[in-house]
C-alpha positions as CSV (number, residue, x, y, z in Angstrom):
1,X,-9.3,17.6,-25.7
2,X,-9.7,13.9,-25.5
3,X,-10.4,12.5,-28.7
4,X,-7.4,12.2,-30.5
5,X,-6.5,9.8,-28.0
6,X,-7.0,6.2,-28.5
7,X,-6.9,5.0,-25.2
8,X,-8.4,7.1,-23.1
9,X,-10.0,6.2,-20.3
10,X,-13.2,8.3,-18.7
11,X,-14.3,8.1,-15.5
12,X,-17.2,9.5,-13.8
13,X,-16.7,11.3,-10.6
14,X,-19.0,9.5,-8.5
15,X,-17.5,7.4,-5.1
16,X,-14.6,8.8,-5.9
17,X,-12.7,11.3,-2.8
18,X,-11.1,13.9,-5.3
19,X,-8.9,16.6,-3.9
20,X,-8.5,20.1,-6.1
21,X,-5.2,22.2,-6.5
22,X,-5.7,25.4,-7.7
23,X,-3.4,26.2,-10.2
24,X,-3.8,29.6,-11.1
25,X,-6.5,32.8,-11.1
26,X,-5.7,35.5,-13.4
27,X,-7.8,38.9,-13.7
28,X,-9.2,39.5,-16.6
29,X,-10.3,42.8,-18.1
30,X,-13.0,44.3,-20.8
31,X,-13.1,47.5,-21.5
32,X,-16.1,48.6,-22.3
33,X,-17.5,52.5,-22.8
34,X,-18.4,52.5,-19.0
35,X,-14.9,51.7,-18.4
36,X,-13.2,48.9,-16.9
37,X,-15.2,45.2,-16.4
38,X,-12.9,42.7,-14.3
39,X,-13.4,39.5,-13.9
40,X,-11.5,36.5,-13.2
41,X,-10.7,33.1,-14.9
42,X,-9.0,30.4,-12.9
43,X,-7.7,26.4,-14.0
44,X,-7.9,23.8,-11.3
45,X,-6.8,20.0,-11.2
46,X,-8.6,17.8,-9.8
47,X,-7.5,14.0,-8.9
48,X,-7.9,10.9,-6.5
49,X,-4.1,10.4,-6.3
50,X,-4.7,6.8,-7.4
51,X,-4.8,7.4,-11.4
52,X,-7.5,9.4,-11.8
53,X,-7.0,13.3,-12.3
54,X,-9.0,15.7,-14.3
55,X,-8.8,19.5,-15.0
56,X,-11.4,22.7,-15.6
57,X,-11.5,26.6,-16.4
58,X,-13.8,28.7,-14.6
59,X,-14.3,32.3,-15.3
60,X,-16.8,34.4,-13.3
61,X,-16.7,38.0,-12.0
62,X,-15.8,36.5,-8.4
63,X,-12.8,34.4,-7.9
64,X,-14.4,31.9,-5.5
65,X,-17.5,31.3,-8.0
66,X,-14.9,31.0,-10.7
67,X,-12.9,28.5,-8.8
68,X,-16.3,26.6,-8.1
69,X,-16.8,26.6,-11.6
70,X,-13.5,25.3,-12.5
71,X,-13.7,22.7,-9.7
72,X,-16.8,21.0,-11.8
73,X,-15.6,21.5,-15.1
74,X,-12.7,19.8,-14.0
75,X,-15.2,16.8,-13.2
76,X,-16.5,16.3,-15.8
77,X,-13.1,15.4,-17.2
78,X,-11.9,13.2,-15.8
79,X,-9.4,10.0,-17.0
80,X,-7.6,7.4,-15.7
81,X,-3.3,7.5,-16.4
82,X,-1.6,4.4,-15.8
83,X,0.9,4.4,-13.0
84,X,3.4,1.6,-12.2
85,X,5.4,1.6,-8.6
86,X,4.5,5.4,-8.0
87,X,6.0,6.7,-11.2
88,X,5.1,6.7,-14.9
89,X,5.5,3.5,-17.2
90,X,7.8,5.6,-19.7
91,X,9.1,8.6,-20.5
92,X,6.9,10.8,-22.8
93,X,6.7,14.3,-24.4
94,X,3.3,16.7,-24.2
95,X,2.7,19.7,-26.4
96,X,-0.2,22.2,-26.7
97,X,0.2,26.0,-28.2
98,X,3.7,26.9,-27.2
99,X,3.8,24.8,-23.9
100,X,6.2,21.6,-24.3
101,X,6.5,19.4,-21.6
102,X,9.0,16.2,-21.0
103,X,8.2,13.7,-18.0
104,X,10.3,11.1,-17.2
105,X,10.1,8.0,-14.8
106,X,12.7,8.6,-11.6
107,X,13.6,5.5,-8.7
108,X,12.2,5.2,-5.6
109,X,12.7,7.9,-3.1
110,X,13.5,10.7,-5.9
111,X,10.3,13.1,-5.7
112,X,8.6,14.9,-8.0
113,X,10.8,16.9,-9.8
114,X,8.6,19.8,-11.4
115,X,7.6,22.9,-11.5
116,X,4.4,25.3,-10.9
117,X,1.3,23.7,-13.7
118,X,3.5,20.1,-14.0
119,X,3.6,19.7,-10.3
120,X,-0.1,20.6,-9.3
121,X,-1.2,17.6,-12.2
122,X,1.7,14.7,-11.2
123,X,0.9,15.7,-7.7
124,X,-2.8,15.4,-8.3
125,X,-2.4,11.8,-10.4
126,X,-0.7,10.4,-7.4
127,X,2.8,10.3,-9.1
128,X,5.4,10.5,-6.4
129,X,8.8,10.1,-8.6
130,X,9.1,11.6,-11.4
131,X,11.3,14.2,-13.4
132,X,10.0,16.5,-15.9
133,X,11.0,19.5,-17.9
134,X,8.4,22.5,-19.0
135,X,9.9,23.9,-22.3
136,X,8.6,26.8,-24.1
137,X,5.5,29.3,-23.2
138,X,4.9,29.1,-19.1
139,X,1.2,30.0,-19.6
140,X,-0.3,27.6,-16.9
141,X,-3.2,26.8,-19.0
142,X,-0.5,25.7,-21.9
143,X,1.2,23.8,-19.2
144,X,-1.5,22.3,-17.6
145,X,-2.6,20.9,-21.0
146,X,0.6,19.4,-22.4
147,X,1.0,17.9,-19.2
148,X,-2.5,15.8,-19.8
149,X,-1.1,14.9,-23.1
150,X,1.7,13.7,-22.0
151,X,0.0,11.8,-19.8
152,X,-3.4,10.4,-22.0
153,X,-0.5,9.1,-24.3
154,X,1.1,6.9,-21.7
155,X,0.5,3.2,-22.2
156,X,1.4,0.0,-19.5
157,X,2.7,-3.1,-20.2
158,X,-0.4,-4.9,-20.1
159,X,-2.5,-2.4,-21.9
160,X,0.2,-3.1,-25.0
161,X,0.0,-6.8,-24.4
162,X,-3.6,-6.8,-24.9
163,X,-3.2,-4.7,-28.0
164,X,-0.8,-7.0,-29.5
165,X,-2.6,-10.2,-28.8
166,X,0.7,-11.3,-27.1
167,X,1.8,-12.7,-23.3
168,X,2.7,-9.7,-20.7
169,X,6.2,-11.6,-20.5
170,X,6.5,-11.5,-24.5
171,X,6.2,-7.8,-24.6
172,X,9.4,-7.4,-22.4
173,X,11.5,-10.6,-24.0
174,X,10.5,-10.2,-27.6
């Protein structure tokens, strides 16, 4: 999921003290001509709450071996979102399958303003004011994702300063 993006940032999950949020388990079944299989398949987030946030699907026919599973997929994923003052640089819009997503930066003291999937990620980046809207399918796998590309296309100040071979100060007075 992260190479459309050019400036991503990966980091490995080593030193690092990530906490997980479990963000939803959902039985699954197969029906097969013995009858019924269950299983279950649950997405986690995982993150620092400094920047650093990543996120996994396990599926197994336990839930606490799935949600193991999902725990290290969800390390092995893991980037860095840049965060300015405890909320996000800009405002930005995600999409993935029928999922849309709109964050938005919010002063200090506001919260996070979100809901179920949006919530467990911001929460788990370490963003504590924000405002955001889910749009579209509520599928928390949809939602989870759209929220991380909102995210992987936010940009700081310096980062676009350094792209543009200009001054930090430049970038905000032209």
């Amino acid at each position: 999921m992260m190479q459309g993006y050019k400036n991503v940032e990966r980091v490995k999950p080593s030193g690092l003290e990530l906490v997980d949020r479990l963000v939803g388990v959902q039985r699954v079944t197969k029906v097969t001509k013995g009858g019924r299989a269950f299983g279950f398949s649950a997405i986690v987030v995982v993150g620092d709450g400094n920047g650093v946030v990543g996120h996994g699907l396990g599926k197994s026919k336990d839930v606490s071996s799935a949600i193991a599973k999902a725990v290290e997929d969800a390390k092995k994923n893991l980037v860095r979102i840049p965060i300015l003052n405890g909320t996000l640089p800009h405002e930005q819009k995600g999409k993935f399958g029928g999922a849309k997503v709109f964050i938005k930066p919010a002063s200090n003291g506001t919260g996070v303003i979100a809901g179920g999937a949006v919530r467990a990620v911001l929460e788990s980046v370490g963003i504590h004011d924000v405002l955001s809207k889910s749009q579209g399918s509520s599928n928390p796998h949809n939602v989870v994702k759209a929220t991380f590309d909102a995210l992987l296309q936010l940009r700081s100040a310096a980062l676009i300063a350094k792209q543009r071979g200009i001054s930090l100060e430049k970038v905000f007075n032209g």
